[in-house]
BANU-296870 format. One record per residue: residue number from 1; residue in one letter; x, y, z of N, C-alpha, C, CB in turn. Coordinates in steps of 0.1 Angstrom, whole numbers. Glycine has a CB too. Layout:
<pts>
+------+------+-------+--------+-------+--------+---------+-------+-------+--------+-------+--------+---------+-------+
! resi ! resn ! neast ! nnorth !   nup ! caeast ! canorth !  caup ! ceast ! cnorth !   cup ! cbeast ! cbnorth !  cbup !
+------+------+-------+--------+-------+--------+---------+-------+-------+--------+-------+--------+---------+-------+
!  NUM !    A !     X !      Y !     Z !      X !       Y !     Z !     X !      Y !     Z !      X !       Y !     Z !
...
+------+------+-------+--------+-------+--------+---------+-------+-------+--------+-------+--------+---------+-------+
</pts>
This chain:
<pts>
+------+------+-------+--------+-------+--------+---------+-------+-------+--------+-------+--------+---------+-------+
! resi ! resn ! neast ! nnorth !   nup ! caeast ! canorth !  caup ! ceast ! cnorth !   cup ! cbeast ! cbnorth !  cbup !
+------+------+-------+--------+-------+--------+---------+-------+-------+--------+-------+--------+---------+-------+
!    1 !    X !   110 !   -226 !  1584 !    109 !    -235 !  1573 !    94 !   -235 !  1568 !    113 !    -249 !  1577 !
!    2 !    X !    94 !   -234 !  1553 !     79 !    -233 !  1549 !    79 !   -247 !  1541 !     75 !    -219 !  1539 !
!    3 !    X !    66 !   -255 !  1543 !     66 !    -268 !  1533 !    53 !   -265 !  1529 !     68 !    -285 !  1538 !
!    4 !    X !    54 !   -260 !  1513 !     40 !    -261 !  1505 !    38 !   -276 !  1501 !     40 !    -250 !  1489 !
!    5 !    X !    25 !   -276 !  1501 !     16 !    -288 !  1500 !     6 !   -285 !  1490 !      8 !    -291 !  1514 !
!    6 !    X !     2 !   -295 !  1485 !    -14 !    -294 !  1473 !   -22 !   -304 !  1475 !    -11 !    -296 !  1457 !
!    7 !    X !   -29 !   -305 !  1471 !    -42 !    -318 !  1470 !   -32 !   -328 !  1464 !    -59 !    -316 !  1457 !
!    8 !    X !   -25 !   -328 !  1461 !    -18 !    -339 !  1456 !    -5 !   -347 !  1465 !    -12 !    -333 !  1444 !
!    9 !    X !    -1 !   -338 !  1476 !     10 !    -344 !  1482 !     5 !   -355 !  1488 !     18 !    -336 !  1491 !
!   10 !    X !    18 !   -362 !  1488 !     11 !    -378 !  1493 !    18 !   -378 !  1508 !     16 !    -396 !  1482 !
!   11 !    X !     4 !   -379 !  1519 !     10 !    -378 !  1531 !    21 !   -385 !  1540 !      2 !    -379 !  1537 !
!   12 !    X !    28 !   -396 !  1533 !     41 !    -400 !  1538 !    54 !   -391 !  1532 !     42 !    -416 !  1535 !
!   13 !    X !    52 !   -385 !  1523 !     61 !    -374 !  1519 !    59 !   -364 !  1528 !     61 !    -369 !  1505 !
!   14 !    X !    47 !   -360 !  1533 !     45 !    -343 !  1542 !    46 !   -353 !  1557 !     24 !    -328 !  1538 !
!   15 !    X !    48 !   -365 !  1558 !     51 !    -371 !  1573 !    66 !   -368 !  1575 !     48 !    -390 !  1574 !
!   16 !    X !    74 !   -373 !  1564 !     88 !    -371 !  1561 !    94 !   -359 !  1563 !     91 !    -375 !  1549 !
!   17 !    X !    86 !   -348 !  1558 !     94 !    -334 !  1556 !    88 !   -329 !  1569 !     90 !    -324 !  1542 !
!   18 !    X !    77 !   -333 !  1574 !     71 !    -328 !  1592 !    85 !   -329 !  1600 !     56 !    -343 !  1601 !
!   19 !    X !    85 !   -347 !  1599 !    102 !    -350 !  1610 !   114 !   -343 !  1608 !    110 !    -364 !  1608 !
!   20 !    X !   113 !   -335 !  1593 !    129 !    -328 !  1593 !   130 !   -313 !  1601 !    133 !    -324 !  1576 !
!   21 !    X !   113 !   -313 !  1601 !    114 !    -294 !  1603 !   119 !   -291 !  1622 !     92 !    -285 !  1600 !
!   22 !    X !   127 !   -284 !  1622 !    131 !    -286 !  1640 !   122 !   -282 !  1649 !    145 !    -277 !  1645 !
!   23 !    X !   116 !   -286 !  1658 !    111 !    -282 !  1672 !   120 !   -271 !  1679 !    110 !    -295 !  1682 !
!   24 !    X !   116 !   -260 !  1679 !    121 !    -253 !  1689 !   113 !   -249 !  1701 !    127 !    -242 !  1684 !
!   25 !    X !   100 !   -252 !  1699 !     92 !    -248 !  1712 !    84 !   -262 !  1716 !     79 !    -235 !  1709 !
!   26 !    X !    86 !   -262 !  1730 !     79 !    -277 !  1737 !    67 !   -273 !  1746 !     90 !    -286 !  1748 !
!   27 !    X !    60 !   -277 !  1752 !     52 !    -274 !  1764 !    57 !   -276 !  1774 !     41 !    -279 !  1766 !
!   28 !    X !    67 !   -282 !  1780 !     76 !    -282 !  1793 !    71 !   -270 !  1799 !     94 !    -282 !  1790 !
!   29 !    X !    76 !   -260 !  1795 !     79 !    -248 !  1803 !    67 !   -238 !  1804 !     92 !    -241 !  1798 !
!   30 !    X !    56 !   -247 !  1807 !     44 !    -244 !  1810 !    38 !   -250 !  1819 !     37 !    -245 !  1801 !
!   31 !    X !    52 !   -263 !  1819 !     42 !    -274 !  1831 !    40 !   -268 !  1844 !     49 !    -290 !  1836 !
!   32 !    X !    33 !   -265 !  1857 !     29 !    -262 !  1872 !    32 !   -255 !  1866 !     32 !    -265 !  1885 !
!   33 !    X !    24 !   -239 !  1861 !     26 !    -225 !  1861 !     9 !   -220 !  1868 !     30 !    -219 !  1842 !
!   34 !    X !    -1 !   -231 !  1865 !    -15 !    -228 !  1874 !   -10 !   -232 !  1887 !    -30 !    -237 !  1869 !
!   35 !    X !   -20 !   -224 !  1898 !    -20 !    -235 !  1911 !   -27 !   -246 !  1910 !    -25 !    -229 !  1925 !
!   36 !    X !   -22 !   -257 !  1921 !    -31 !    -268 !  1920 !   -42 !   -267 !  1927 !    -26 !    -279 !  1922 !
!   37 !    X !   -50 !   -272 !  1923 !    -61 !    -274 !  1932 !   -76 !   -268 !  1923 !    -56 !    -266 !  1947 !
!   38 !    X !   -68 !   -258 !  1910 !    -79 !    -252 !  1912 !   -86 !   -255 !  1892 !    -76 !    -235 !  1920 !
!   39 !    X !  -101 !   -253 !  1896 !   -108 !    -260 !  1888 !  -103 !   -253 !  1874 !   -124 !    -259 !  1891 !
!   40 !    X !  -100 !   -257 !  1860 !    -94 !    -254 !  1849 !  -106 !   -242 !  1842 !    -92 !    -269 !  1839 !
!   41 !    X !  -120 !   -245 !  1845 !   -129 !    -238 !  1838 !  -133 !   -222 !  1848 !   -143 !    -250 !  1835 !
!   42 !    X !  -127 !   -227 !  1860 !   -136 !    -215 !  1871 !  -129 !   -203 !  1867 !   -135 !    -217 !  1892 !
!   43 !    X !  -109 !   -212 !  1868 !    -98 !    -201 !  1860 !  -101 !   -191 !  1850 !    -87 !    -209 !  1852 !
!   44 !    X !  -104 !   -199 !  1839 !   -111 !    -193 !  1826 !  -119 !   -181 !  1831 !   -122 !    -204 !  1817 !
!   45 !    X !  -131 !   -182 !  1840 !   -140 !    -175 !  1840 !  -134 !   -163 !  1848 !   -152 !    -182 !  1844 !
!   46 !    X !  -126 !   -166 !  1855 !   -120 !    -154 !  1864 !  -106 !   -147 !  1858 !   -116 !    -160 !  1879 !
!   47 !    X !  -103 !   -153 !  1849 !    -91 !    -145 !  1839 !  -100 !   -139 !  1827 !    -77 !    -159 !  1830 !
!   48 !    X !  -108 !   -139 !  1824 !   -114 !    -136 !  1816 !  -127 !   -126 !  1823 !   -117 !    -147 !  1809 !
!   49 !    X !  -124 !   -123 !  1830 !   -141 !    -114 !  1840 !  -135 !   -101 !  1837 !   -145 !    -119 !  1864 !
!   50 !    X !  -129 !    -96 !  1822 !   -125 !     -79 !  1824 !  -136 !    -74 !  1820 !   -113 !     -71 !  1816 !
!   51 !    X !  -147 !    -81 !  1815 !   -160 !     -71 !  1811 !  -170 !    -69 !  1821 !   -167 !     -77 !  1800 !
!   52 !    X !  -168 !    -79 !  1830 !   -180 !     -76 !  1845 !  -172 !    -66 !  1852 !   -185 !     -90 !  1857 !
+------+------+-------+--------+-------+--------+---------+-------+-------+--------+-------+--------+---------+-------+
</pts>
């Protein structure tokens, strides 16, 4: 679904047409996919270390 907008739409009309458009993707099925325990930023640095 595409909703064009302008400097003019008045944001309880693009609130309205937001609620019609369907959700087909959630973050659920992302929840526990890290292990626990481990620090969010060290992750980053070690998923990301393909240039060292």
């Amino acid at each position: 679904m595409v909703i064009e907008i302008n400097k003019n739409t008045n944001p309880e009309v693009l609130r309205e047409l937001l609620k019609q458009t369907p959700r087909k993707n959630t973050l659920r099925k992302f929840v526990g996919k890290l292990k626990r325990g481990l620090d969010g930023l060290d992750y980053q640095k070690e998923a990301r270390n393909d240039w060292d």
